[in-house]
C-alpha positions in Angstrom: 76.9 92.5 113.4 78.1 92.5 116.8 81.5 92.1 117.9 81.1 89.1 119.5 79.4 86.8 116.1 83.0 88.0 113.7 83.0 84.8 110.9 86.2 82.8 111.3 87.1 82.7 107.7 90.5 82.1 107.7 92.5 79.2 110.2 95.7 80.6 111.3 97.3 77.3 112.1 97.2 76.0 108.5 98.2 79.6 107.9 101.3 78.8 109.8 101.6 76.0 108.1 101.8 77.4 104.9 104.7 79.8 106.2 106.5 77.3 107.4 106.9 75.6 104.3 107.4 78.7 102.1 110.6 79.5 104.8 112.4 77.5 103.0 113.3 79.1 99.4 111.0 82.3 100.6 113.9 84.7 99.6 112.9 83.2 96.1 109.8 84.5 96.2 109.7 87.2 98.2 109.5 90.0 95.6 106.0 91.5 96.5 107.0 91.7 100.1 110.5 93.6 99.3 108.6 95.8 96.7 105.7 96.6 99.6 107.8 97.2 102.1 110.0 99.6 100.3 107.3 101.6 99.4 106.0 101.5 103.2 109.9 103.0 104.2 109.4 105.5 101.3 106.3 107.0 102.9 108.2 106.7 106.4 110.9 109.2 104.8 108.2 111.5 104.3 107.9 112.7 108.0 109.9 114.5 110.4 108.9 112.5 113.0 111.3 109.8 115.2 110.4 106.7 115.9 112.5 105.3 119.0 110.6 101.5 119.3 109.6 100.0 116.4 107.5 96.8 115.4 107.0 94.7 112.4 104.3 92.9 112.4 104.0 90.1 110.2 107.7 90.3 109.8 108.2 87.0 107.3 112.1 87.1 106.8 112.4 90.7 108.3 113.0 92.9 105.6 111.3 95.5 106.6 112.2 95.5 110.1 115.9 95.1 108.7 115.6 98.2 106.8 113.5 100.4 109.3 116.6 99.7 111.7 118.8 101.3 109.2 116.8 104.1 107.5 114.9 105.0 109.8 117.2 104.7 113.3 114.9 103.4 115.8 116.5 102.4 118.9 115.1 99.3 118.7 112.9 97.6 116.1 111.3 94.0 116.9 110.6 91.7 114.2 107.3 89.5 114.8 105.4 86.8 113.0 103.1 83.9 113.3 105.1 81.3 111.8 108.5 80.3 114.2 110.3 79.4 110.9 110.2 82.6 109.3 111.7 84.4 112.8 114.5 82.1 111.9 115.0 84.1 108.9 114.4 87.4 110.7 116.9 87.1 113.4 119.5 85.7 110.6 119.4 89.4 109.9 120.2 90.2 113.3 116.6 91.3 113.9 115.3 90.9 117.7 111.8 88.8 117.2 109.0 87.4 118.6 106.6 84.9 117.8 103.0 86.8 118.0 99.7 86.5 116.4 98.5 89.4 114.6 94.8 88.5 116.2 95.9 88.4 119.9 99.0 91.5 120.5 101.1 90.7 123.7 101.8 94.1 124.2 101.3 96.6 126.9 99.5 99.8 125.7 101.7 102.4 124.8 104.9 100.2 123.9 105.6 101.5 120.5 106.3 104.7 118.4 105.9 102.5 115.1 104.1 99.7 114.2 104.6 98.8 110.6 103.3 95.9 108.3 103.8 94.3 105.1 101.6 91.7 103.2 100.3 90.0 106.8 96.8 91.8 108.4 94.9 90.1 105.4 95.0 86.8 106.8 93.3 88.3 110.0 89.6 86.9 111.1 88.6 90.4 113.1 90.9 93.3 111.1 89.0 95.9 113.5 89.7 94.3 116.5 93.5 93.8 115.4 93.3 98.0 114.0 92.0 98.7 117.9 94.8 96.7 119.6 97.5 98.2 117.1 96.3 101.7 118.1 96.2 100.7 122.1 99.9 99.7 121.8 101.2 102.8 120.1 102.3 105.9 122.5 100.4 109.3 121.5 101.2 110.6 118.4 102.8 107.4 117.4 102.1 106.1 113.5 101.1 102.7 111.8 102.0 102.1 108.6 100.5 98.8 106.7 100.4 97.6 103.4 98.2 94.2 102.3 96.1 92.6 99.2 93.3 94.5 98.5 89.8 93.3 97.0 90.9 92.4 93.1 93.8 91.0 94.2 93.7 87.7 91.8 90.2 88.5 90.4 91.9 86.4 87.2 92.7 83.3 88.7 89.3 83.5 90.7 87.5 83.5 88.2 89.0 81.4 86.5 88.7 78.6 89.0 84.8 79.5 89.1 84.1 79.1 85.6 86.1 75.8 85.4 84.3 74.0 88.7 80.7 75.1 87.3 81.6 73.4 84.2 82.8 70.5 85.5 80.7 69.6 88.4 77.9 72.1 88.4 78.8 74.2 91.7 81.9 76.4 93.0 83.4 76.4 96.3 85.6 79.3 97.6 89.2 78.9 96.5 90.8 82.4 96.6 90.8 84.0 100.0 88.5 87.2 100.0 90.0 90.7 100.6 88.7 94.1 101.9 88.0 97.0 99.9 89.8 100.5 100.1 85.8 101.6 101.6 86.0 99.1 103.8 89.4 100.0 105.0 88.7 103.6 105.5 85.4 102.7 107.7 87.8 100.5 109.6 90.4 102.9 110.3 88.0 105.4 111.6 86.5 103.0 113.7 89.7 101.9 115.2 90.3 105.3 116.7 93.3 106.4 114.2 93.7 110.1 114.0 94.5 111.4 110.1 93.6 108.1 108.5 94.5 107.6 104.8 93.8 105.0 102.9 95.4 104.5 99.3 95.8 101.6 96.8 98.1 100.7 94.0 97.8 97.7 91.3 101.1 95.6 90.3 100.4 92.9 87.8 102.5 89.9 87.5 103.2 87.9 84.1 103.7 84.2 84.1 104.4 82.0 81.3 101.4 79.9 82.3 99.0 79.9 85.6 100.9 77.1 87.2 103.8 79.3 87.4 101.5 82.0 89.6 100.5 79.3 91.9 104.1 78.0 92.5 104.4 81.9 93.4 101.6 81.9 95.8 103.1 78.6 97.6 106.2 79.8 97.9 105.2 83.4 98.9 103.1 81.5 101.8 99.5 83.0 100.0 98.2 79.6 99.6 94.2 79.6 100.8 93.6 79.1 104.4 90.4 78.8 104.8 88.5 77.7 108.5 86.6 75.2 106.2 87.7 74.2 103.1 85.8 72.3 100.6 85.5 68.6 101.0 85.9 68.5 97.6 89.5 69.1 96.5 90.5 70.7 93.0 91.3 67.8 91.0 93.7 67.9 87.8 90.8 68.0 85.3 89.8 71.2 86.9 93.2 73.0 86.9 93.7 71.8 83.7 90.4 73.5 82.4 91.2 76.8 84.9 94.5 77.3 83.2 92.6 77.1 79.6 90.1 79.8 80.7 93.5 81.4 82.4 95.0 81.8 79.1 92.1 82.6 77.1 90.6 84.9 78.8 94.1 87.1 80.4 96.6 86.1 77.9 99.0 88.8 76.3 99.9 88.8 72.3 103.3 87.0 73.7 101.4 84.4 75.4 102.2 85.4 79.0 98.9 85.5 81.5 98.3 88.7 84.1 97.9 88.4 87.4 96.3 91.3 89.6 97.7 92.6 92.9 95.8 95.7 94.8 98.1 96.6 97.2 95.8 98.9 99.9 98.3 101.1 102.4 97.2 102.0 105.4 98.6 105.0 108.1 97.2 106.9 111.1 98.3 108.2 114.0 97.5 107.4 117.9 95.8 110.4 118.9 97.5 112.9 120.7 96.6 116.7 122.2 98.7 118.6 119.7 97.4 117.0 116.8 95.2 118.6 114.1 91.8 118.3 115.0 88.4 119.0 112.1 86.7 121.4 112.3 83.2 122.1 114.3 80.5 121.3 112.0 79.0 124.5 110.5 82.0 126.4 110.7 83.2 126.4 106.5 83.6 129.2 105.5 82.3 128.2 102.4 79.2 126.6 101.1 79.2 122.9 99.8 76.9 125.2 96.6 79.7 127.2 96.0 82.8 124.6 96.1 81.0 122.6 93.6 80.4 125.6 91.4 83.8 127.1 91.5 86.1 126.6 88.3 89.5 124.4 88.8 92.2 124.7 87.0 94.9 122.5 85.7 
């Protein structure tokens, strides 16, 4: 597919919308984005390296940059998001921000030493394109760190929702926003031009009295779908009463409570630079792929 024919899943003005209206209480609801971005300073505690300017993008009520400015000492860290009410919340924490959309990056090449981001680059129509301009505006040798919903990412409530629309109409329409795998991810990164890509995952699961309660959740977290074109036809009551029968039947718990699924896929690389580690030339293993596969490991 060329570059130029990306599918415009997503519209980012209803997904402004939807941020808008979960600034309200969103410190309510805002415990996957504190968890995420704690684990995305942990991993920044693993290097040596200094960061001088830093940039969260995605910032929602700028936890993360809040906390990269005091862990991690940047000289300056800007806080930047789609969504004008949630940089309300971000400079309430005295974080410099910026309105920006993750799709189209102001920035001149070069401008940062970090660029960090929690639970936003899902929502993103042309990942690779926004992974190439995230890697144009760090300096050599500077690092991105990202964490977002991965492909099972509320594989119960989707299908769910299938099962009750085929039932009651005869036909599905998307309802749960698709999300990228951790293969497609690493092809990505590759292709974006990050040096020492890794790519990881981790599961959390969420339990809720009833599914009702996970979508009040997803409201208030600003995860509501935003699709480019919705289905004409809405989801009435008699499906959401049928989807939260399925719900419980089939990802129920002995107490009662249902599970809800959230891959969390972290990303990091580095903007090239001279020093760097490079691989090595093809054909120069010492070692043949025979012999690694034959040799005994031990625990």
């Amino acid at each position: 597919m060329s570059r130029t024919s990306i599918p415009i899943l997503f519209d980012r003005q209803r997904l402004i919308k939807h941020r808008t209206r979960a600034a309200l209480n969103f410190s309510d609801y805002d415990f996957l984005k504190s968890r995420v971005s704690n684990a995305l300073l942990e991993r920044l505690d693993d290097t040596s390296h200094r960061f001088a300017r830093c940039l969260d993008l995605g910032c929602h009520h700028g936890v993360l940059a809040e906390n990269i400015s005091k862990r991690v000492g940047c000289d300056s860290v800007l806080a930047s998001d789609i969504a004008p009410a949630m940089l309300d919340l971000a400079r309430d924490r005295g974080v410099p921000t910026q309105q920006v959309d993750e799709a189209h990056l102001p920035f001149h090449e070069q401008s940062f030493d970090l660029v960090a981001s929690a639970l936003s680059l899902h929502w993103v129509n042309d990942l690779l394109g926004t992974l190439i301009q995230i890697r144009r505006i760090l300096k050599p040798d500077g690092l991105f760190l990202a964490a977002f919903f991965g492909e099972a990412t509320l594989h119960e409530l989707r299908a769910s929702l299938m099962e009750a629309e085929s039932e009651l109409t005869g036909g599905v329409a998307a309802r749960v926003s698709p999300f990228a795998s951790l293969q497609d991810m690493a092809g990505l990164m590759q292709r974006a031009g990050f040096a020492l890509p890794v790519v990881d995952k981790d599961r959390l699961t969420v339990r809720y009295q009833t599914p009702f309660d996970l979508l009040r959740d997803l409201g208030g977290m600003g995860e509501r779908a935003a699709f480019a074109q919705p289905s004409a036809r809405g989801l009435s009551r008699r499906i959401l009463m049928r989807m939260a029968q399925i719900y419980q039947r089939d990802y129920a718990d002995p107490d009662g409570k249902v599970r809800a699924s959230f891959d969390i896929i972290y990303l990091s690389g580095w903007a090239p630079a001279p020093h760097q580690p490079q691989p090595k030339a093809r054909g120069s293993a010492k070692v043949s792929l025979a012999e690694a596969l034959s040799a005994k490991t031990y625990k």
